[in-house]
C-alpha positions in Angstrom: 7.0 -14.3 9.4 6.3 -13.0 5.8 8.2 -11.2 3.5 6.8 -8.4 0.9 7.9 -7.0 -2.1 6.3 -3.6 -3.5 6.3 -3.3 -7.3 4.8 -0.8 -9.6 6.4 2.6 -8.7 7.8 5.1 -10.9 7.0 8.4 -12.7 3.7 9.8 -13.5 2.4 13.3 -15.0 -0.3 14.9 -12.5 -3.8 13.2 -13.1 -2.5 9.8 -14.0 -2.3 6.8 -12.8 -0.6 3.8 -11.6 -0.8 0.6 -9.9 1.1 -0.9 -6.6 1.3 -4.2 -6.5 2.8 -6.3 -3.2 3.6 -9.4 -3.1 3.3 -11.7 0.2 5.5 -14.7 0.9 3.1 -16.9 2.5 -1.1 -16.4 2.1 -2.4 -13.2 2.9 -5.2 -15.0 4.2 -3.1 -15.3 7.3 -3.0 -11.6 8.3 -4.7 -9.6 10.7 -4.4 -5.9 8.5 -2.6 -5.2 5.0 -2.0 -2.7 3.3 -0.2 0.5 2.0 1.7 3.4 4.2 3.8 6.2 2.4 6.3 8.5 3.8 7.2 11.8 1.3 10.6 13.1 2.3 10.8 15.6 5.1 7.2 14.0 6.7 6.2 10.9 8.8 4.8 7.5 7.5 1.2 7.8 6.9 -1.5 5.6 6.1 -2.3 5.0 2.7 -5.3 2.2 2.5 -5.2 -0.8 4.8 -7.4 -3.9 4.9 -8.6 -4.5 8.7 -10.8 -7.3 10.1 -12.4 -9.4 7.1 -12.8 -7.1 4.3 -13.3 -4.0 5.7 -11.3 -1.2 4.2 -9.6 2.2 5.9 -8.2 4.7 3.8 -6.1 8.0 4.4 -8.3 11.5 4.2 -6.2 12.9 1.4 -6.6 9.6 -0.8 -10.7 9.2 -0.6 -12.0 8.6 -3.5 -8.7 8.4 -5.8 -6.8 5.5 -4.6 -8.5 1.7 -4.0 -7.3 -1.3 -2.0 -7.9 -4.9 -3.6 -6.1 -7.7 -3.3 -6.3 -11.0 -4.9 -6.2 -13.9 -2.0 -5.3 -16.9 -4.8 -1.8 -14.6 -5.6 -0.7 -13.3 -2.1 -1.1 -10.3 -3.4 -2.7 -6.6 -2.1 -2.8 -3.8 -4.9 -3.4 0.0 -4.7 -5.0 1.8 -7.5 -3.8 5.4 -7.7 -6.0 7.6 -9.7 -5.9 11.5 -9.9 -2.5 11.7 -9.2 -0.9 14.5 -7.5 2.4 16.3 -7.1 1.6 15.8 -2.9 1.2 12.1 -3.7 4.7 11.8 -4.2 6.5 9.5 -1.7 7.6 6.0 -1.2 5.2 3.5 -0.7 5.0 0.3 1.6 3.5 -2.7 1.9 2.8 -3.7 5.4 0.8 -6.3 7.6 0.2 -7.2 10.7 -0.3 -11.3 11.1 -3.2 -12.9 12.9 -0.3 -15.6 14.4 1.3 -12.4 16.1 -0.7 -8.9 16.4 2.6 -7.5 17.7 4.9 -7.5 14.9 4.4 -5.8 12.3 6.2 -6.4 8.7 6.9 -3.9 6.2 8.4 -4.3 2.9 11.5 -2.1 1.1 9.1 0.4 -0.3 8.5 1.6 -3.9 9.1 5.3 -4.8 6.7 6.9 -6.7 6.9 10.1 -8.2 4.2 12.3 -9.3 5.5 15.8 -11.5 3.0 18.9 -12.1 
């Protein structure tokens, strides 16, 4: 099992930025995918930037090129960059991942609301 806690949510004028930052309970060394999912009210979860096999890297459409995945192995922890922020970036954010132990379980953390004004 692994526990994650999202950090680094709040409010933000349109075309700035900020920084999610999730914390692993164990080494993220151990997991199969990590990453980022949002949901905005009204509208389904939806995939934010994910780290998949090694270090390969899959992002959403509408975030190409604004937001970037990193993640620093030494911490537990997986970041998302958000640049360019927009009023339709609004939504809470969450950490997820998928162990290598167990491809069939997938974890989620409590998610981090962030709020982007126009």
């Amino acid at each position: 099992q692994v526990q994650l806690v999202e950090s680094g949510g709040g409010w933000v004028q349109a075309g700035g930025s900020l920084r999610l930052s999730c914390l692993a309970s164990r080494s993220i060394l151990s997991s199969k995918r990590m990453g980022w999912y949002r949901q905005a009210p009204g509208k389904q979860r939806e995939l934010v930037a994910l780290f998949t096999s090694g270090d390969k890297t899959s992002y959403g459409d509408s975030v190409k090129g604004r937001f970037t995945i990193s993640r620093d192995n030494a911490e537990n922890t997986v970041y998302l960059q958000m640049n360019s922020l927009r009023p339709e970036d609004t939504a809470v954010y969450y950490c997820y991942a998928v162990l290598t132990e167990d491809i069939l379980t997938a974890y989620w953390g409590k998610g981090t609301l962030v709020t982007v004004s126009s």
